[in-house]
C-alpha positions as CSV (number, residue, x, y, z in Angstrom):
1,X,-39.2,-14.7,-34.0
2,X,-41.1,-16.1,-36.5
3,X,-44.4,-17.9,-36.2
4,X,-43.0,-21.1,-37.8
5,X,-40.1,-21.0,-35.3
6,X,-42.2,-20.4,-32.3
7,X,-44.3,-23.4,-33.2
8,X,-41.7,-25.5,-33.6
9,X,-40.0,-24.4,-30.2
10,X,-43.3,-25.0,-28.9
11,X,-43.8,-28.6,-30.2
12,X,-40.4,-29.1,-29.2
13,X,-41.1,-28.2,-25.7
14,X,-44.0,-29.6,-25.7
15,X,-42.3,-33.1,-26.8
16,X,-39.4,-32.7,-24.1
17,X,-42.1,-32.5,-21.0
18,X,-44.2,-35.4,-22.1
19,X,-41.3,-37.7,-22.6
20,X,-39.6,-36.8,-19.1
21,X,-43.3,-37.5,-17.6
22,X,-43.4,-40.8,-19.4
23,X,-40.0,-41.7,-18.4
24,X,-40.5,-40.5,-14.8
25,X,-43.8,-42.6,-14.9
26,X,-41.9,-45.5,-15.9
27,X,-39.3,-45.4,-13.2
28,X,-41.9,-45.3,-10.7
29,X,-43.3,-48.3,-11.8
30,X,-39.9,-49.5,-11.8
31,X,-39.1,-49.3,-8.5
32,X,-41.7,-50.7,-7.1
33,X,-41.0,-53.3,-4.7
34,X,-42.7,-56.6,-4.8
35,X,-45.3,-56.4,-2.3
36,X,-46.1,-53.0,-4.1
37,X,-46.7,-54.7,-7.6
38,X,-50.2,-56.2,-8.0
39,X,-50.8,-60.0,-8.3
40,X,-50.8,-59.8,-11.8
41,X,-47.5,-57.6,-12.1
42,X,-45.5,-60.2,-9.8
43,X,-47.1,-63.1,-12.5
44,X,-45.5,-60.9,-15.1
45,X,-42.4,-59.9,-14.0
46,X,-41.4,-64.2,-13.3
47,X,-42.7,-65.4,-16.2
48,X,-40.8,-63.2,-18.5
49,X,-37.8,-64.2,-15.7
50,X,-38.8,-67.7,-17.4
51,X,-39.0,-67.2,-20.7
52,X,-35.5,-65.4,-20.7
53,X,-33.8,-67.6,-18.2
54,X,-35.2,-70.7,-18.7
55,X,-36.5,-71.0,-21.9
56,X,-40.0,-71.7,-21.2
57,X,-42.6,-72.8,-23.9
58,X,-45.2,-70.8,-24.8
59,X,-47.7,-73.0,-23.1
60,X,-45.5,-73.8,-20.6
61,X,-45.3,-70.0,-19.7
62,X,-49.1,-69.6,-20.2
63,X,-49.6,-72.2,-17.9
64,X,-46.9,-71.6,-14.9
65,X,-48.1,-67.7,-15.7
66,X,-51.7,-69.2,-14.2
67,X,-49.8,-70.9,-11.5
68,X,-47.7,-67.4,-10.3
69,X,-51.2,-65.5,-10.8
70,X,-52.9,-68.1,-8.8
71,X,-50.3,-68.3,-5.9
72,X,-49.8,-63.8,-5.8
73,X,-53.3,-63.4,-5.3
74,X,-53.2,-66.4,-2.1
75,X,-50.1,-64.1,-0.7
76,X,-51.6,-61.2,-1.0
77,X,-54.9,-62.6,1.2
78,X,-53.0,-64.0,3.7
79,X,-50.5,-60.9,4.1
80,X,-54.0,-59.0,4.6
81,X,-55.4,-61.4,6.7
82,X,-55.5,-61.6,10.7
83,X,-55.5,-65.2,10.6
84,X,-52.7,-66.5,13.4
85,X,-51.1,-69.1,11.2
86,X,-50.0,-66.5,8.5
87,X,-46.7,-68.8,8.2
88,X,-48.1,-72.3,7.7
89,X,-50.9,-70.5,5.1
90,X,-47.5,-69.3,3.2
91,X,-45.5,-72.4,3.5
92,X,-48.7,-74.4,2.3
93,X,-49.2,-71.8,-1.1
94,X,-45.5,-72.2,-2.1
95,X,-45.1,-76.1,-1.9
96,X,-48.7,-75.9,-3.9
97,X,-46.9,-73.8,-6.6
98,X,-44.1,-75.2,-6.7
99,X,-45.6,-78.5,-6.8
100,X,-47.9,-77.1,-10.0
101,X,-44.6,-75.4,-11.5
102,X,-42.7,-79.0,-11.5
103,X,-45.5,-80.8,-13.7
104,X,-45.3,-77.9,-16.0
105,X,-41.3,-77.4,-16.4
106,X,-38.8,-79.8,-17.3
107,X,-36.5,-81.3,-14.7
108,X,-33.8,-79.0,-16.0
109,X,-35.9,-76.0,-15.8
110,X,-37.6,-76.7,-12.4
111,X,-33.9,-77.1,-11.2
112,X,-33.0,-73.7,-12.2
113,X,-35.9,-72.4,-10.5
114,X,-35.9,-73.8,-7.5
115,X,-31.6,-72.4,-7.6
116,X,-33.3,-68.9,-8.3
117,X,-35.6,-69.3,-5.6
118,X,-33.1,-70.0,-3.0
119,X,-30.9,-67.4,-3.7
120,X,-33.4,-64.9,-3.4
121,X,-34.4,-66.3,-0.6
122,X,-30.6,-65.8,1.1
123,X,-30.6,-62.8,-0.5
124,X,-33.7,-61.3,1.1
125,X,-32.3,-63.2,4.4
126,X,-29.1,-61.2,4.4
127,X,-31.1,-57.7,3.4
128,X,-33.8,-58.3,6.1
129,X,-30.2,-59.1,8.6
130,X,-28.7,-55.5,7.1
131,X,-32.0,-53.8,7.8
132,X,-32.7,-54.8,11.5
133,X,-32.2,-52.1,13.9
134,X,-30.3,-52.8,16.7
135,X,-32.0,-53.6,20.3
136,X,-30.3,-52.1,23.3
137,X,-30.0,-54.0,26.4
C-alpha cells in the first residue's frame, strides 16, 4: 500500500465516522419529545409549523415566536412547580397565548391553529388512553 492510498483510506475513514456521529447526534435531537426540548426548541419547532402551514409573515412569526417562547418557559415553571393548582396555572397560560396569538394571526390563520391544536390535543388524549396500564380490581 502506498502512502497516498493509506491517506486517503484514512481520510475516508475518517470522513465516514464523523458523518455517522453527526447523523446519530441529529437523530437524538430528533427524537426528543416535547417536554425534553427546551423552551426555546418548542418556540422553534411551532413557529416554523407556522411559517410552513400557515403562512405566517415574517413579523407575524417574530412576534407569535415571542408569544410560544413566552408561554414554554410559563409551562415549564409550573410543570416544576409544587404549586396545587398546576391545572388552572396551565389553563390560564394557554388562553393568554392564544389570546396574544389571535391579535397577531389573521382570522384564517388563528382558525387553522386553533384546528391543529385540537387535534393534537385528541391525539395526545387517545395516546395517553393507549398508554394507561390497566388497574386490577
Amino acid at each position: 500500500m502506498t502512502i497516498r492510498n493509506f491517506i486517503k483510506s484514512t481520510l475516508m475513514l475518517t470522513l465516514l465516522f464523523t458523518s455517522s456521529a453527526s447523523f446519530a447526534q441529529k437523530q437524538a435531537i430528533a427524537k426528543k419529545t416535547p417536554v425534553e426540548r427546551t423552551p426555546a426548541e418548542r418556540a422553534e419547532n411551532q413557529a416554523k409549523w407556522m411559517k410552513l402551514n400557515l403562512a405566517t409573515t415574517d413579523d407575524q412569526n417574530k412576534k407569535a415566536y415571542e408569544v410560544i417562547l413566552d408561554f414554554a418557559k410559563k409551562i415549564s415553571d409550573i410543570h416544576t412547580s409544587t404549586a396545587a393548582d398546576k391545572k388552572a396555572q396551565t389553563k390560564q397560560a394557554i388562553e393568554n397565548k392564544n389570546t396574544a396569538l389571535k391579535s397577531i394571526l389573521t382570522a384564517e390563520q388563528f382558525q387553522k391553529y386553533m384546528k391543529h391544536t385540537a387535534d393534537l390535543q385528541q391525539i395526545n388524549k387517545k395516546s395517553m388512553v393507549k398508554d394507561r396500564i390497566p388497574v386490577k380490581h
